[in-house]
N, C-alpha and C positions, 0 to 999 in steps of 0.2 A: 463396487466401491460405494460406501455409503459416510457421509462427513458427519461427523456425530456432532449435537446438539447438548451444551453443556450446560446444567444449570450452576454459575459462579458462587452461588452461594452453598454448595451440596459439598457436604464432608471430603467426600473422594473427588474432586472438581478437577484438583492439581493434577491427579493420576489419570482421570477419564482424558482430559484434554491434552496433555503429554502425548499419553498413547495417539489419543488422533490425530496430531500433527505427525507421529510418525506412521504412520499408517497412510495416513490420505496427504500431510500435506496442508490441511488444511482441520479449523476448528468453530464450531460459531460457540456462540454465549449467550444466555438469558439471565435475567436480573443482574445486571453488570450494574457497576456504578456509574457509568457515563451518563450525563442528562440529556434526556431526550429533547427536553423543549430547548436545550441550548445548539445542540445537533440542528434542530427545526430551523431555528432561528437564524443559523450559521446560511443552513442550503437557501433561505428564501432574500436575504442579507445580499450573498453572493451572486446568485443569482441574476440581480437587479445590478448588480456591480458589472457583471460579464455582459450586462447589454447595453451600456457606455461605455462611451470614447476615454473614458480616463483613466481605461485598464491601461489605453497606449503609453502613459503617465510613467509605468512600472516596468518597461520593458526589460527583458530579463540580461542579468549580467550574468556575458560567458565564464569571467574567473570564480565568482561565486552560488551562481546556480541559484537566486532567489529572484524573487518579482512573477511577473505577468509571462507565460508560453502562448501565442498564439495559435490556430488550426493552421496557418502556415511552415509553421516553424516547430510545428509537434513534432512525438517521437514516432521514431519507424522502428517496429519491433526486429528484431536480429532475425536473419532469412526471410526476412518480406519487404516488397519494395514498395508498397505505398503507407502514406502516412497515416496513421491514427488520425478519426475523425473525433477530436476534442482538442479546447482549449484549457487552460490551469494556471494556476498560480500557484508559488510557491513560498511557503510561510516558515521563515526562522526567527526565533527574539530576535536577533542582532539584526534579521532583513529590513527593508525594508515595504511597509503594511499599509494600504487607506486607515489614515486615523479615523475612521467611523466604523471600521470596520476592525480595528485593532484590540482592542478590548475581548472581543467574544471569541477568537482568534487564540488568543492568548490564552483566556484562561481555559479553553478546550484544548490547545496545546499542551498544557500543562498537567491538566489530571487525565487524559488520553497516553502519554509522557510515565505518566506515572503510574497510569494500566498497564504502559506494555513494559516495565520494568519490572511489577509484581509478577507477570505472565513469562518473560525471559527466567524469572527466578523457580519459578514452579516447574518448566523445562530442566533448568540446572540439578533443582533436587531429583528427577523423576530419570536424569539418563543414566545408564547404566556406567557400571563402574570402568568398562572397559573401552569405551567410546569417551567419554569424559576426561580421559586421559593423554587423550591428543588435541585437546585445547590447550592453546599455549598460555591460558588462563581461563581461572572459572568465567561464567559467561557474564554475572552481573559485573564482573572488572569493567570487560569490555566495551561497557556501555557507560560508565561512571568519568563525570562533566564530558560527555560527549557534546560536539555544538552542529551534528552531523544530522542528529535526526531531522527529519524533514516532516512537515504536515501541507498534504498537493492539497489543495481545494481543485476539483474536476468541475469539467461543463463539459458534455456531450450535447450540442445542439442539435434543433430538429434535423430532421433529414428531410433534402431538396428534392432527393431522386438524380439528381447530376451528380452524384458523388464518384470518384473513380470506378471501375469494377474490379471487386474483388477488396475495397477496403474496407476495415469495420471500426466504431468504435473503439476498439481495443482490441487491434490482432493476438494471436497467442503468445506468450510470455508469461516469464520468472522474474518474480520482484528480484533487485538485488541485495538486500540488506537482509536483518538477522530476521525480525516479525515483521511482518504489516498487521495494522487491527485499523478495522473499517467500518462503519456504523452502516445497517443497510439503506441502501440508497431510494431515490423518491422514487425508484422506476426500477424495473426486474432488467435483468440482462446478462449477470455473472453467472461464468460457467467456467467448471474445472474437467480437465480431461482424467479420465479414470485409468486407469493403467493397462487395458487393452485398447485405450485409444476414442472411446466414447465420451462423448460432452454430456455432462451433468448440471442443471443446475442446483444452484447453492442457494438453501432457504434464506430470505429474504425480505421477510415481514420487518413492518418499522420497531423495534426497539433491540433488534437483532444486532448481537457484533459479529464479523467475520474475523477470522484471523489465519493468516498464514505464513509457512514457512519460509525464507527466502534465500536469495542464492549464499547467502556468507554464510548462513548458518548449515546450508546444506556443505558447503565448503570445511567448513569448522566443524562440523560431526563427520567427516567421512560419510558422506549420504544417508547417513542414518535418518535425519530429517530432513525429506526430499524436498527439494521446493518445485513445486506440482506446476504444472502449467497450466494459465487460464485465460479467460477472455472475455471482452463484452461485446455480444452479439447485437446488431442494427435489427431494432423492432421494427413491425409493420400497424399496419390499421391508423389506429388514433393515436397509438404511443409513439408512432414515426413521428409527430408532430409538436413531440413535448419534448424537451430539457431534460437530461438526466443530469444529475446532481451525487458528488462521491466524493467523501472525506477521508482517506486514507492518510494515516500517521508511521512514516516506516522508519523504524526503530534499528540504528547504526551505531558501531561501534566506531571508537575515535582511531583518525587516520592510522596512528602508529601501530595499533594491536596487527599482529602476527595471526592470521586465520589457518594456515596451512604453508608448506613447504615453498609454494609457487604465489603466495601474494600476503600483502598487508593490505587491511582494509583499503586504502590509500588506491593503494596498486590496482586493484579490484574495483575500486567505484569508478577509476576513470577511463578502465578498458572499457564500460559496460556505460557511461555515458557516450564514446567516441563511438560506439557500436549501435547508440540510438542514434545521434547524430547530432546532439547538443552541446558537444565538446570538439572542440579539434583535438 
């Protein structure tokens, strides 16, 4: 399994990256239009923000899923019993945001927002005709005034050495939504398992986008586009000792849309919260 590296700007972009998410699951980018130094700005912003007391400020609301997640109250990946070692917050217009922090938030919301809606579109024209066809609508519908999409600001804090055994940063798992696209992060750690069941990691130099397949969309192609399992691996040495820092923007279609037989988006996002543990 190898994750092809796309360049965004290259004539055939839409078709190379198409295919690799159905292939692997997964896609990264170079020369993307994301700005790096607002990325920069964001991770080192937030950062400072995750090591005061006035994240406690934003504690998250159960009926709407925005504000502050702490390491207590993280998610536990589906078939594994302990928690993720990371805290997060979680950013919508309508949530609520540190106004110091709202601004740079927003407008990487926004044109991040509006990468992953060019990149859902480049998907739509690239699947084949007879997969396409059991979407119960084209796929940019399903995403249009959506207020679902979500943008997590992560913190995986150093590691103590007391940490449960057997828990990691980011046990294995499937996003649930249609893309994720991810700016790489200040520190290495993602890995995608390859289809006999080996961990890879996923290049990851700084100006790099990740982007991957997720559960609705694998849902709403008939697995055509697999949404790949992955994980973030607990470093050792020096890097045990530092913050990692991860921007993920995952890209949802509004409640009502129809993905398959057995769910509405709706139906699907809150089996798969009450199955982390953040919902009742």
């Amino acid at each position: 399994m190898q994750v092809k590296v796309v360049d965004y700007r290259a004539p055939d972009a839409a078709e190379r990256f198409t295919r690799s998410l159905h292939e692997t699951g997964f896609g990264v980018l170079v020369n993307h239009p994301l700005s790096q130094p607002l990325v920069e700005s964001i991770y080192r912003d937030w950062l400072a923000f995750f090591d005061r007391e006035e994240k406690h400020d934003y504690a998250f609301r159960v009926e709407t899923q925005d504000g502050y997640f702490s390491t207590g109250i993280s998610e536990t990946a589906k078939g594994f019993a302990q928690k993720d070692i990371k805290e997060f917050f979680h950013v919508y217009p309508w949530g609520r945001i540190p106004p110091a922090l709202r601004e740079d938030a927003l407008a990487y919301y926004a044109s991040a927002n509006a990468l992953a809606a060019e990149l859902l579109s480049w998907v739509e024209r690239h699947t084949p005709a007879q997969i396409a066809a059991s979407y119960s609508k084209p796929l940019s519908e399903m995403i249009r005034d959506s207020a679902k999409t979500l943008l997590r600001v992560l913190r995986y804090p150093p590691l103590t050495g007391a940490e449960p055994d057997g828990a990691l940063r980011a046990a294995p798992h499937g996003d649930i939504n249609l893309l994720t696209i991810l700016p790489a992060a200040n520190e290495p750690g993602l890995q995608v398992q390859g289809k006999n069941g080996e961990w890879i990691d996923v290049p990851c130099d700084f100006g790099m986008l990740i982007i991957n397949t997720g559960d609705m969309l694998q849902e709403a192609s008939r697995g055509y586009y697999p949404s790949t399992i992955h994980r973030v691996v607990n470093p050792a040495g020096d890097s045990a000792r530092r913050s990692r820092v991860s921007l993920p923007l995952f890209l949802h279609p509004r409640d009502e849309v129809v993905l398959s037989e057995r769910y509405t988006a709706r139906a699907y996002l809150d089996e798969r919260l009450r199955e982390l543990g953040v919902k009742r």
